[in-house]
C-alpha positions as CSV (number, residue, x, y, z in Angstrom):
1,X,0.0,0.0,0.0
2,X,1.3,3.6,-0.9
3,X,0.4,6.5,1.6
4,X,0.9,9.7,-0.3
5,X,1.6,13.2,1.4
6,X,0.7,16.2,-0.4
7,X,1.8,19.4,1.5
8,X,0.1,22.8,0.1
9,X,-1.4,25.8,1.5
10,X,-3.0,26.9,-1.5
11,X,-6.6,25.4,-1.8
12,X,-6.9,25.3,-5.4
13,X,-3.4,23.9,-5.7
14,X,-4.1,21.1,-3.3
15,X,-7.0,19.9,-4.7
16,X,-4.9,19.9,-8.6
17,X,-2.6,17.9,-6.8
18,X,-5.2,15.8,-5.1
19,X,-7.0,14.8,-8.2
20,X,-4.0,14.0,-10.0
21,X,-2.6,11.7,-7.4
22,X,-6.5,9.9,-6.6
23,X,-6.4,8.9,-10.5
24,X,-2.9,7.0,-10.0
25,X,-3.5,5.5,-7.0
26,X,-5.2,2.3,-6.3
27,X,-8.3,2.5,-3.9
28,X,-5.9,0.8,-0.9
29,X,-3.5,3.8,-0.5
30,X,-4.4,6.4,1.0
31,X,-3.6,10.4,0.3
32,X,-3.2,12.7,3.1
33,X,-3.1,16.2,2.8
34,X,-2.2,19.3,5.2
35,X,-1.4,22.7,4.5
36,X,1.6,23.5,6.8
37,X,4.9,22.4,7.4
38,X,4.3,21.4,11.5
39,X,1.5,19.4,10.1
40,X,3.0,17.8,7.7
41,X,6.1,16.5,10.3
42,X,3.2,15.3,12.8
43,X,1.3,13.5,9.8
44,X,4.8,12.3,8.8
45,X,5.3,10.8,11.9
46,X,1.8,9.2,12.5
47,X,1.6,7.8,8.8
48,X,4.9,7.1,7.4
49,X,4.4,8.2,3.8
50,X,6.9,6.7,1.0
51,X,6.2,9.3,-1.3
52,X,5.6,13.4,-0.5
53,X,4.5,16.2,-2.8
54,X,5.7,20.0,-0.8
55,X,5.6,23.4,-1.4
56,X,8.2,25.4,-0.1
57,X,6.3,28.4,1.0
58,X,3.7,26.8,3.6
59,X,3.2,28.6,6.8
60,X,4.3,27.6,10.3
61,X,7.7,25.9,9.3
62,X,8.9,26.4,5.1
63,X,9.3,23.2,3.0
64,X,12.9,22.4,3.1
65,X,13.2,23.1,6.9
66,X,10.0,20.8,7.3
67,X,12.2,17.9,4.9
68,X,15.2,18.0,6.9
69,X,13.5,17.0,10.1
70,X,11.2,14.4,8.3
71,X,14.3,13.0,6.6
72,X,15.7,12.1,10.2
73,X,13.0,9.5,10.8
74,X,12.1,8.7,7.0
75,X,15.3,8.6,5.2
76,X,14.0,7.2,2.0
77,X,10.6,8.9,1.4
78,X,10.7,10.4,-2.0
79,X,10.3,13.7,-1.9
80,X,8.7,16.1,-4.9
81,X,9.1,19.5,-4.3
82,X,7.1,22.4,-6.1
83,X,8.3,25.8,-6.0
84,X,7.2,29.0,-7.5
85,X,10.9,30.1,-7.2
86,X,13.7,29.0,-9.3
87,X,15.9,30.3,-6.5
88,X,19.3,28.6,-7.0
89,X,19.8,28.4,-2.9
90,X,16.5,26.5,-2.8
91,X,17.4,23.7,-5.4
92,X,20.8,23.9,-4.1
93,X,19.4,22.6,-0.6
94,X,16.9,20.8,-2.2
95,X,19.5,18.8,-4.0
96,X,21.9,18.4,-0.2
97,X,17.8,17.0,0.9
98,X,18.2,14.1,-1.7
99,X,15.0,15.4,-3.2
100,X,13.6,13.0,-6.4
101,X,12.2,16.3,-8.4
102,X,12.0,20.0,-8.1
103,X,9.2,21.5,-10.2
104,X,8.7,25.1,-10.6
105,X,4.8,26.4,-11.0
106,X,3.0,26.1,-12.7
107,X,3.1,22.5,-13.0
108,X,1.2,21.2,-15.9
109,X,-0.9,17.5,-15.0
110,X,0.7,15.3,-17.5
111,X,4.3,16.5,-16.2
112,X,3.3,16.0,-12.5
113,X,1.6,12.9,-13.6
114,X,4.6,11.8,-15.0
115,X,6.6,12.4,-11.9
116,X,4.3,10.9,-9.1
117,X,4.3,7.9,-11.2
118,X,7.8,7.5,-11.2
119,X,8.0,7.9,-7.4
120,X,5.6,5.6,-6.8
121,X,7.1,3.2,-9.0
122,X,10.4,3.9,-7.1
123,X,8.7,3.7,-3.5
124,X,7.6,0.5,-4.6
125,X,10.6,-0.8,-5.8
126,X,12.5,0.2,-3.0
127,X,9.7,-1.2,-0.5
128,X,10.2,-4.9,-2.3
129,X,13.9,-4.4,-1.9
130,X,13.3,-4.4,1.9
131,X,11.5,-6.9,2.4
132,X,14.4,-9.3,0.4
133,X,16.6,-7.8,2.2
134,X,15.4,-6.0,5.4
135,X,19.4,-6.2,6.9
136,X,20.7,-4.1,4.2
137,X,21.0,-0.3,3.8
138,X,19.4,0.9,0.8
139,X,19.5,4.3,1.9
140,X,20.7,5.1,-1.6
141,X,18.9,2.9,-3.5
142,X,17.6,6.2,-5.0
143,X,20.7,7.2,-6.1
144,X,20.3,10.8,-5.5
145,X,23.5,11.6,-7.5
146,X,22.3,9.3,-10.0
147,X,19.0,10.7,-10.6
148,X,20.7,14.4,-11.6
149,X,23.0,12.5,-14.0
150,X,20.8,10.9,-15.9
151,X,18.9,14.1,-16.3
152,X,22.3,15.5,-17.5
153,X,23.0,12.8,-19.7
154,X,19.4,13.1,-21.4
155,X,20.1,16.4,-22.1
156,X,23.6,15.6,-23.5
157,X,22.2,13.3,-25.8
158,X,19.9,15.3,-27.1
159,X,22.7,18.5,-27.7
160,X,26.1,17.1,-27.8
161,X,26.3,18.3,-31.8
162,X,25.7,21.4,-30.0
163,X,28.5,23.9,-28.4
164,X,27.5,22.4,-24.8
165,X,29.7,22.9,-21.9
166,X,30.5,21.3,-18.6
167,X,29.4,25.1,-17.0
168,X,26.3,24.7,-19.1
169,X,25.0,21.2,-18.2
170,X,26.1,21.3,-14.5
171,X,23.4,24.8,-14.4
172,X,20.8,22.6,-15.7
173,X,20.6,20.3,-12.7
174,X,21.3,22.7,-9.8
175,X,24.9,21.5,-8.9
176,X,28.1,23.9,-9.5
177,X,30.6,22.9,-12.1
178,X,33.3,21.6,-9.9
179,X,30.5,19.3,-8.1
180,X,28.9,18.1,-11.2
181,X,32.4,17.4,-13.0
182,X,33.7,14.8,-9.7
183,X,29.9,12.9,-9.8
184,X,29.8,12.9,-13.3
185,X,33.2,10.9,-13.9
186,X,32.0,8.8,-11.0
187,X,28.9,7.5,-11.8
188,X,30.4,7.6,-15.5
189,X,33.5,6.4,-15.0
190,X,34.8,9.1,-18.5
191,X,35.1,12.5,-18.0
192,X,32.4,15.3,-18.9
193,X,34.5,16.0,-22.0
194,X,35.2,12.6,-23.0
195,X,32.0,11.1,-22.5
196,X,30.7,13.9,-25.0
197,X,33.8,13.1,-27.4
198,X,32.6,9.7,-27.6
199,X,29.1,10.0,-28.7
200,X,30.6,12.1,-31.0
201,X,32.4,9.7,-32.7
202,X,29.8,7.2,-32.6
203,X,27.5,9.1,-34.5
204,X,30.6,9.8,-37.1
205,X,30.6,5.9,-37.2
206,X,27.1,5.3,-37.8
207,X,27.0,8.2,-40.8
208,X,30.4,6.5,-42.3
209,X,28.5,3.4,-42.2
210,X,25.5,4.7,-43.6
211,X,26.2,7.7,-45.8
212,X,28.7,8.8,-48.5
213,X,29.0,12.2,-47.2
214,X,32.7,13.4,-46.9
215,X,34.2,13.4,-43.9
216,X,34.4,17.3,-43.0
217,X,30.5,17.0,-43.6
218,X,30.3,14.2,-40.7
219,X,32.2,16.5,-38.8
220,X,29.7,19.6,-39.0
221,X,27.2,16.9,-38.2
222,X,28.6,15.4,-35.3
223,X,29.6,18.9,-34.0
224,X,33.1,19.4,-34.7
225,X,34.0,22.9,-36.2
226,X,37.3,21.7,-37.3
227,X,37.3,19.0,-39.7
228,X,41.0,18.3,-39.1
229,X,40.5,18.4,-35.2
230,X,37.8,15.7,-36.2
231,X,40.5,13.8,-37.9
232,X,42.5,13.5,-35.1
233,X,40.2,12.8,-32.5
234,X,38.6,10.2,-34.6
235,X,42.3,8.4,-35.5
236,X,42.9,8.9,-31.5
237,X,39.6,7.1,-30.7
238,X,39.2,4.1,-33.6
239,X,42.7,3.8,-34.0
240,X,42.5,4.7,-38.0
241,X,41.0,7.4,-40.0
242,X,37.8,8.2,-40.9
243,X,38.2,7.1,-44.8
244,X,39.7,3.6,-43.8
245,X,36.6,3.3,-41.1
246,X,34.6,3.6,-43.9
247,X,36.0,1.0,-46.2
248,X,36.7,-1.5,-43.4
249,X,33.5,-1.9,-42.6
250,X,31.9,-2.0,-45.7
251,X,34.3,-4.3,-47.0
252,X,33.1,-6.5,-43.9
253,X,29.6,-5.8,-44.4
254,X,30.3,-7.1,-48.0
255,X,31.9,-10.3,-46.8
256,X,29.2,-10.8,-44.6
């Protein structure tokens, strides 16, 4: 069963949110609501939600402060937090809070749909894991760190033929260049630059493979403004150059 906490002040909001979460939920959970942040600590307490939705402007006691005490006897509720400030301290904190989302207002249904899904499917998850294995610690089964560099890398993928940068990317999920550039290469195991690089040179592989265009043409496409930089990255990385890539593998495809 999933017990749901939805934390807002403001009426209208709360009942958006309410109606939202009632048509993803199963007729077992149940969905609490309260419209402060002293009420939501004592519901907290008394129910044990695996998954919260809070503002951060609620009277009494603000969002975050009311998430850091609630994270000292629910470590792995998933947290959503909706803000109508895109206040770079907040998400900052936010991020320190191992929050799942922060979503600025006005949230639009399918997008918070989307995301209360996803946590319950996560709560879920995370609830089975415990019972296999109710020794272990799976404080971090949510991967925190995780969560904003997969966010990253979706947006990589999406603009890596693009001038992107490090500075650029890191901005996009609330952490600070240096911070961003030490998880990345963690949970990555390449480098910001290099992982970039790479999917670089993959998609010059696939339009060698594919196309007949010349190779400073797959360079513009892959993102590279200098087609003998491209060169030389590309002979660095596949160990020949982009001509004898192309040959090679037709020559195998052809065998094959």
């Amino acid at each position: 069963m999933s017990v749901v906490l939805i934390v807002e002040d403001e009426m209208l909001e709360q009942e958006f949110l309410r109606s939202v979460m009632l048509e993803e939920l199963f007729p077992e959970d149940k969905l609490l609501t309260c419209e402060s942040g002293i009420q939501a600590i004592n519901l907290a307490k008394q129910y044990q939600p695996n998954v919260i939705i809070m503002d951060i402007m609620i009277p009494e006691l603000d969002g975050l402060s009311a998430i850091e005490r609630i994270r000292k006897f629910l470590p792995n509720v998933f947290i959503t937090i909706l803000s109508a400030y895109s206040d770079f301290s907040y998400a900052q904190r936010a991020i320190r809070l191992q929050v799942s989302e922060y979503l600025l207002k006005p949230v639009k249904p399918n997008v918070i749909k989307q995301v209360f899904r996803k946590m319950l499917d996560s709560a879920n998850d995370c609830d089975a894991l415990t019972e296999e294995n109710p020794d272990e610690n799976i404080k971090d089964s949510r991967g925190s760190q995780r969560y904003f560099i997969e966010e990253s890398i979706k947006y990589i993928k999406e603009h890596y033929r693009e001038k992107i940068t490090l500075k650029m990317v890191a901005s996009r999920v609330f952490l600070s260049p240096k911070y961003f550039s030490r998880v990345f290469k963690k949970e990555m195991g390449v480098s910001f630059s290099n992982y970039i690089i790479n999917l670089k040179i993959q998609h010059a592989c696939r339009l060698l493979e594919t196309t007949n265009y010349p190779a400073y043409r797959i360079s513009i496409e892959c993102g590279f403004s200098d087609p003998s930089y491209f060169n030389r990255v590309f002979c660095t990385q596949m160990n020949m150059t982009p001509q004898s890539y192309r040959k090679y593998t037709r020559m195998s495809a052809q065998r094959d």
